[in-house]
PyMOL CGO cylinders between C-alpha atoms (Angstrom):
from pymol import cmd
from pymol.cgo import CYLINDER

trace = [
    CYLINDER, 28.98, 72.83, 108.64, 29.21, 70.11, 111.92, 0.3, 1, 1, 1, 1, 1, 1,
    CYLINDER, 29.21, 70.11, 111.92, 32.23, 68.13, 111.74, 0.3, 1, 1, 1, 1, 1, 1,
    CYLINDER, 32.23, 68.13, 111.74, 31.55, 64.51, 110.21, 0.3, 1, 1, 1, 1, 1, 1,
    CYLINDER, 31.55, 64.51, 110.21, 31.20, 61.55, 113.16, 0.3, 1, 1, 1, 1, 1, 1,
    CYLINDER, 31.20, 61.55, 113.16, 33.31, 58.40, 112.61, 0.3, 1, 1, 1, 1, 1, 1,
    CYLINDER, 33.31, 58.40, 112.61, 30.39, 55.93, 110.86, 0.3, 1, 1, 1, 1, 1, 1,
    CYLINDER, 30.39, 55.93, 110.86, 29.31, 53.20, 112.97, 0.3, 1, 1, 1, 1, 1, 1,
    CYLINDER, 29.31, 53.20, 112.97, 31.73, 50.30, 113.26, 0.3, 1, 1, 1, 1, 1, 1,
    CYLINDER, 31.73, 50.30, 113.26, 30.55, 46.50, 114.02, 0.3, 1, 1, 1, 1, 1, 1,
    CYLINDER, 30.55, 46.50, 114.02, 31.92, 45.10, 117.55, 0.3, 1, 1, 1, 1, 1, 1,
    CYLINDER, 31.92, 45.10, 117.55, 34.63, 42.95, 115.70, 0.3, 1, 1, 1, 1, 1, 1,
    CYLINDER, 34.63, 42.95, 115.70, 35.70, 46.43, 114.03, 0.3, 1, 1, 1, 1, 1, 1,
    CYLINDER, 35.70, 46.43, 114.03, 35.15, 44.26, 110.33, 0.3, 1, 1, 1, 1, 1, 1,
    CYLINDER, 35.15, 44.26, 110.33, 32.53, 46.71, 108.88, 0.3, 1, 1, 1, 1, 1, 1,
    CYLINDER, 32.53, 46.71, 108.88, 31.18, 49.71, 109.07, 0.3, 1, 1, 1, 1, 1, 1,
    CYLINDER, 31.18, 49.71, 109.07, 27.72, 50.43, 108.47, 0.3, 1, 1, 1, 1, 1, 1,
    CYLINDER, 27.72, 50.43, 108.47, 26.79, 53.55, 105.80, 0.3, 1, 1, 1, 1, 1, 1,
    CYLINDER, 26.79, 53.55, 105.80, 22.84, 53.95, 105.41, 0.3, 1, 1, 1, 1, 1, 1,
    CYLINDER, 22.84, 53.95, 105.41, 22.89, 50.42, 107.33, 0.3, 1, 1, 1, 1, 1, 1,
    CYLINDER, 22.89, 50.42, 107.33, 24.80, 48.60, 104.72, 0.3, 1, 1, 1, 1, 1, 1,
    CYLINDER, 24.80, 48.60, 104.72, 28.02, 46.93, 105.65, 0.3, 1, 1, 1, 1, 1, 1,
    CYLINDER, 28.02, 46.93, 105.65, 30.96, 47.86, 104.00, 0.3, 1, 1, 1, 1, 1, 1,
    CYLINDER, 30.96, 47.86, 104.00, 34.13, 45.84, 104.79, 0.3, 1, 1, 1, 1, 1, 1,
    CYLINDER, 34.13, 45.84, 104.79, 36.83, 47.94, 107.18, 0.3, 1, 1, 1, 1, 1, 1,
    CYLINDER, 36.83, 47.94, 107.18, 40.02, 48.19, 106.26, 0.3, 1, 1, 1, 1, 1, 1,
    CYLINDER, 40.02, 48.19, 106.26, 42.33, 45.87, 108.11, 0.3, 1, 1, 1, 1, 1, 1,
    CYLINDER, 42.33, 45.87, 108.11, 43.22, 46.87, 111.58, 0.3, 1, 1, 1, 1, 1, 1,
    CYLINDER, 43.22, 46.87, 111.58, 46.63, 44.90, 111.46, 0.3, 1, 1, 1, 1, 1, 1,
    CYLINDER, 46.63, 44.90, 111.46, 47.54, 47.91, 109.22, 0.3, 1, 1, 1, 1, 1, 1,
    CYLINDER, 47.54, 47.91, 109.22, 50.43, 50.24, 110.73, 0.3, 1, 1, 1, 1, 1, 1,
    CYLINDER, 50.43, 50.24, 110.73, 49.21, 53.71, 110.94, 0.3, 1, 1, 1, 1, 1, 1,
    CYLINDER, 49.21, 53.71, 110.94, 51.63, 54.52, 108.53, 0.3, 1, 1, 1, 1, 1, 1,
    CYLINDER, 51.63, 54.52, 108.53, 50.78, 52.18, 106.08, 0.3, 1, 1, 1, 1, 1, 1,
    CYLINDER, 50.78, 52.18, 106.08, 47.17, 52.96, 106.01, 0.3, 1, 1, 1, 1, 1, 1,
    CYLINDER, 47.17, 52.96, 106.01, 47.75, 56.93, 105.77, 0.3, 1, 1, 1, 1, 1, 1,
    CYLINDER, 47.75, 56.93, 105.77, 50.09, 55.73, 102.61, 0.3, 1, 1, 1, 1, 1, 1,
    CYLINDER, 50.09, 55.73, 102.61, 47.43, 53.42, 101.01, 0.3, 1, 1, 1, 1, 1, 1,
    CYLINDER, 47.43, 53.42, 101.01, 44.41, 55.88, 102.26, 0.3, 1, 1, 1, 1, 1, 1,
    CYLINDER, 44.41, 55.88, 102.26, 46.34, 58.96, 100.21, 0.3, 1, 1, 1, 1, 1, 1,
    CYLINDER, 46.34, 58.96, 100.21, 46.95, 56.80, 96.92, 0.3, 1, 1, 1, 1, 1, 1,
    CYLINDER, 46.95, 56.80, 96.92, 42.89, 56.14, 97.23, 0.3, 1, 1, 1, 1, 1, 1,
    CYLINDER, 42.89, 56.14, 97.23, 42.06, 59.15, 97.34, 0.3, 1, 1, 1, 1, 1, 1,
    CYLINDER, 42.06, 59.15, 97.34, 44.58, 60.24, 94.79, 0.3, 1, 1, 1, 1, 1, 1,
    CYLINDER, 44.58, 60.24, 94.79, 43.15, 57.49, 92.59, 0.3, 1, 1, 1, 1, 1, 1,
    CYLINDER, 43.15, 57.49, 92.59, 39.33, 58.86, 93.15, 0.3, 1, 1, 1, 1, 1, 1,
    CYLINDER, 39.33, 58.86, 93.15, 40.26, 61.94, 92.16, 0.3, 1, 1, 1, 1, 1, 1,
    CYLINDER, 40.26, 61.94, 92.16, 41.58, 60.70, 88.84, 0.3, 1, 1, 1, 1, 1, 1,
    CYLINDER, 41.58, 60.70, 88.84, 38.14, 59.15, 87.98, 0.3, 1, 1, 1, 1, 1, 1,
    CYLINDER, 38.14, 59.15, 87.98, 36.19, 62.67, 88.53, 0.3, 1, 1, 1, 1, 1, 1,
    CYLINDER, 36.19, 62.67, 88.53, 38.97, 64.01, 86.60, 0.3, 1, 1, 1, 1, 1, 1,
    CYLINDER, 38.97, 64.01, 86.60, 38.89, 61.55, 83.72, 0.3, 1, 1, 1, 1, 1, 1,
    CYLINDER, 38.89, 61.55, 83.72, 35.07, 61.60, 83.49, 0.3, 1, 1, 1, 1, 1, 1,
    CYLINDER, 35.07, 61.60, 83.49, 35.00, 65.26, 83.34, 0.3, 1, 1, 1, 1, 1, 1,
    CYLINDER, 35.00, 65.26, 83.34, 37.65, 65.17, 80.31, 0.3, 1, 1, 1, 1, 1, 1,
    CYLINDER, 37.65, 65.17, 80.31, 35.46, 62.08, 79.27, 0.3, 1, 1, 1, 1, 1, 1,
    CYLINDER, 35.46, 62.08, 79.27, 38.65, 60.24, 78.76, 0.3, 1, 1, 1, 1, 1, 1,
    CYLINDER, 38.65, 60.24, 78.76, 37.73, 56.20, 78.96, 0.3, 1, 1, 1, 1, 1, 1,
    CYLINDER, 37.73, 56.20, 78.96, 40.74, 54.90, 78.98, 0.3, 1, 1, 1, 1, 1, 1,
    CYLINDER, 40.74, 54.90, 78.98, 42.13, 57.20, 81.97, 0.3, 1, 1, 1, 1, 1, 1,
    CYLINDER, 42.13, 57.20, 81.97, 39.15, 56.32, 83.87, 0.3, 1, 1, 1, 1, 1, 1,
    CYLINDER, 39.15, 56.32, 83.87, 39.51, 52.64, 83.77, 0.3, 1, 1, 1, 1, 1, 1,
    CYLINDER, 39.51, 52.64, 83.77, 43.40, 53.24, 84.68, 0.3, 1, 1, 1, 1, 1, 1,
    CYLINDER, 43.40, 53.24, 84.68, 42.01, 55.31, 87.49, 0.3, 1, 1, 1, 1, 1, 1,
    CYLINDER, 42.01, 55.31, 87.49, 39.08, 53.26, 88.50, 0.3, 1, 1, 1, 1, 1, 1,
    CYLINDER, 39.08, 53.26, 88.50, 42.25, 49.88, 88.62, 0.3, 1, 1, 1, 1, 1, 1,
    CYLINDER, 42.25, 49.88, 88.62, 44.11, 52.49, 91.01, 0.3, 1, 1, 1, 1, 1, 1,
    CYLINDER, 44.11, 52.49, 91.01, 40.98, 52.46, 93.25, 0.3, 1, 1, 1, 1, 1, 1,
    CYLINDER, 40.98, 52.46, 93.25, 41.02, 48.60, 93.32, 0.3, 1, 1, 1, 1, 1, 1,
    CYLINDER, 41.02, 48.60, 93.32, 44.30, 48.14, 93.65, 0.3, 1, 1, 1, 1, 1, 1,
    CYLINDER, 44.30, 48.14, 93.65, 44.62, 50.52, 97.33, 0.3, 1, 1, 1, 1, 1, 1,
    CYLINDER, 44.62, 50.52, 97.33, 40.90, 49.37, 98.40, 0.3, 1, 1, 1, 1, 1, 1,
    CYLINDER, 40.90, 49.37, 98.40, 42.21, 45.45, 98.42, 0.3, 1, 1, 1, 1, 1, 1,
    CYLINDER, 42.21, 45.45, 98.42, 45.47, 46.43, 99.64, 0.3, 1, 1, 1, 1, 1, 1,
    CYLINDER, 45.47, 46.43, 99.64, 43.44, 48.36, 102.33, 0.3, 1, 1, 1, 1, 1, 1,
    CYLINDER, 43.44, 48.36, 102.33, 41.42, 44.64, 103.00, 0.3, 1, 1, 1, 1, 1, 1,
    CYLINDER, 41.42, 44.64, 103.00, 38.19, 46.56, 101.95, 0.3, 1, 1, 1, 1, 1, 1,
    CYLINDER, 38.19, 46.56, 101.95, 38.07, 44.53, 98.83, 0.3, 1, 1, 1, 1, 1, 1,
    CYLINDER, 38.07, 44.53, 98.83, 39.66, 40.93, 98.05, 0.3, 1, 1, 1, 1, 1, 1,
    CYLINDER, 39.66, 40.93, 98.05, 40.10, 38.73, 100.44, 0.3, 1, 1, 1, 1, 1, 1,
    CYLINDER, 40.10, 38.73, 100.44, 39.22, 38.90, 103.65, 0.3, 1, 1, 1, 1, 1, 1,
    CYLINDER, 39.22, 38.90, 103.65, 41.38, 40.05, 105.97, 0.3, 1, 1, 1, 1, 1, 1,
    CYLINDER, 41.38, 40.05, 105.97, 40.21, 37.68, 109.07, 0.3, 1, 1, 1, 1, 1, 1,
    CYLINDER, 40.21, 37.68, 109.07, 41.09, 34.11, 109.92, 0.3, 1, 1, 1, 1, 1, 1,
    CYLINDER, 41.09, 34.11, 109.92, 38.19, 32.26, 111.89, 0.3, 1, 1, 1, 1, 1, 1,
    CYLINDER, 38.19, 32.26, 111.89, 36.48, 31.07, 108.50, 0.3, 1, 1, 1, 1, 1, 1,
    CYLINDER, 36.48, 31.07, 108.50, 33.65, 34.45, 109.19, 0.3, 1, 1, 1, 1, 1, 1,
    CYLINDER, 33.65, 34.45, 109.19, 31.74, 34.62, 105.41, 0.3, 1, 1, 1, 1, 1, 1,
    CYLINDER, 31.74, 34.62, 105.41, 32.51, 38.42, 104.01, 0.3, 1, 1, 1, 1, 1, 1,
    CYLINDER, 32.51, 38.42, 104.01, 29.01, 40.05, 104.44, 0.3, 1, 1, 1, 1, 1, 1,
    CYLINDER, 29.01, 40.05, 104.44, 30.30, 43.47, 102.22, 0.3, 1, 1, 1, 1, 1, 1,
    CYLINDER, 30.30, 43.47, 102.22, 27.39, 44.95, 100.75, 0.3, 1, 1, 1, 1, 1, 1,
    CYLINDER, 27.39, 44.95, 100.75, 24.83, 42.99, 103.05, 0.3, 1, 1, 1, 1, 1, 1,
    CYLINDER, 24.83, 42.99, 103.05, 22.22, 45.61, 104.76, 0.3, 1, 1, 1, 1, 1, 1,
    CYLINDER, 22.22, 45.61, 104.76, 23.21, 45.38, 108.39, 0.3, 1, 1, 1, 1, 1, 1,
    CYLINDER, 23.21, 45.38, 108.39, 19.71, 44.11, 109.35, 0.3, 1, 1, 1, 1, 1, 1,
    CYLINDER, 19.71, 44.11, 109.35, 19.69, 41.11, 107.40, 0.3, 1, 1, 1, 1, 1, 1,
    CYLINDER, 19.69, 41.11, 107.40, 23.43, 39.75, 109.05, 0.3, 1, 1, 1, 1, 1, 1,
    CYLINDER, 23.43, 39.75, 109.05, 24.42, 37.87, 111.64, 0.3, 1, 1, 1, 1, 1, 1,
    CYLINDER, 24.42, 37.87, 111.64, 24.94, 41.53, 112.94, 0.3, 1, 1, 1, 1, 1, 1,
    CYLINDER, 24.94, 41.53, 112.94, 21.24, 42.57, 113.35, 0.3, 1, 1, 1, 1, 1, 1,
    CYLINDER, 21.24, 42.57, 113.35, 20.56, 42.11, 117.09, 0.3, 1, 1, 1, 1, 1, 1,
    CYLINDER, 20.56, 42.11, 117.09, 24.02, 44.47, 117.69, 0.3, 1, 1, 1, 1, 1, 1,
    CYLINDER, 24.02, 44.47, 117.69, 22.23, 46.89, 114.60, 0.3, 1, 1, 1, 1, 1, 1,
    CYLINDER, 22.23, 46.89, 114.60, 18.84, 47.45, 116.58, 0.3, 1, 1, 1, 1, 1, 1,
    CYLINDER, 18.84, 47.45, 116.58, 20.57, 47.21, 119.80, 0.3, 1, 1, 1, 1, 1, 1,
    CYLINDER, 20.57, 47.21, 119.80, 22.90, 50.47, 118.83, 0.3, 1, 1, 1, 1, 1, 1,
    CYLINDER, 22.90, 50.47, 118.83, 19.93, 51.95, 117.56, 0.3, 1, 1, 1, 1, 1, 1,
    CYLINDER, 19.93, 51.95, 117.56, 20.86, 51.64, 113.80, 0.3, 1, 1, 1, 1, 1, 1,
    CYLINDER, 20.86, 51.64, 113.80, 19.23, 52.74, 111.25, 0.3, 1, 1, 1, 1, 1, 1,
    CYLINDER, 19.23, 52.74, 111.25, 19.04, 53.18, 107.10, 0.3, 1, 1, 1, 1, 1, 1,
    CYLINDER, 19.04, 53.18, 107.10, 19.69, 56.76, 107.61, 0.3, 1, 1, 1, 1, 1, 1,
    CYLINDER, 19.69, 56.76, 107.61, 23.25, 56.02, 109.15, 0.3, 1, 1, 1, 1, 1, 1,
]
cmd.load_cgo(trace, "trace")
C-alpha cells in the first residue's frame, strides 16, 4: 500500500484541503509536544466512538464523541479561531468557492484531493 502524502495545506498553513473542502489546521503556535499530546487523546477519543457504536452504548458515545471536541478545539481545528488579523473561519467551505480559489486552481486542486 503507498505511503499516505501530507494533504494539501493553504499558503497561510490555516486549512487543509480534503476532496477540496477546507478543514481548519490545527494551530501552528502548538509545541510539538503539545500537539503529539492533544493528537494521541484524539485519536484515543475516536476510537472510543467506533468502540461505543459497536457495543451500541449511547451514552459512551456521546462521552466519546465530547472527548473528540474537547482535543479538536484545543487543537484550534474547532472553536475559535486560532488567528488574529480579523480572517472569517472558512471550515467546511469547498476550496473553490474561498477567497482561496485562485491558489486552489493554481496548485492544481481538485475534488479528488
Amino acid at each position: 500500500m503507498p505511503a499516505k502524502s501530507a494533504p494539501l495545506t493553504t499558503p497561510d498553513r490555516r486549512y487543509i484541503v480534503v476532496r477540496g473542502r477546507l478543514w481548519r489546521a490545527a494551530n501552528p503556535a502548538l509545541s510539538d509536544e503539545d500537539r503529539a499530546g492533544l493528537t494521541a487523546e484524539l485519536m484515543k477519543a475516536r476510537r472510543a466512538v467506533a468502540a461505543a457504536r459497536r457495543a451500541a452504548d449511547r451514552d459512551a458515545e456521546a462521552e466519546a464523541h465530547a472527548a473528540v471536541d474537547r482535543a479538536k478545539q484545543a487543537l484550534g481545528e474547532r472553536g475559535p479561531v486560532w488567528w488574529s488579523d480579523g480572517a472569517p473561519d472558512l471550515n467546511r467551505h469547498m476550496a473553490r468557492t474561498t477567497p482561496y480559489a485562485a491558489w486552489f486552481r493554481e496548485v492544481g486542486g481538485s475534488e479528488d484531493q
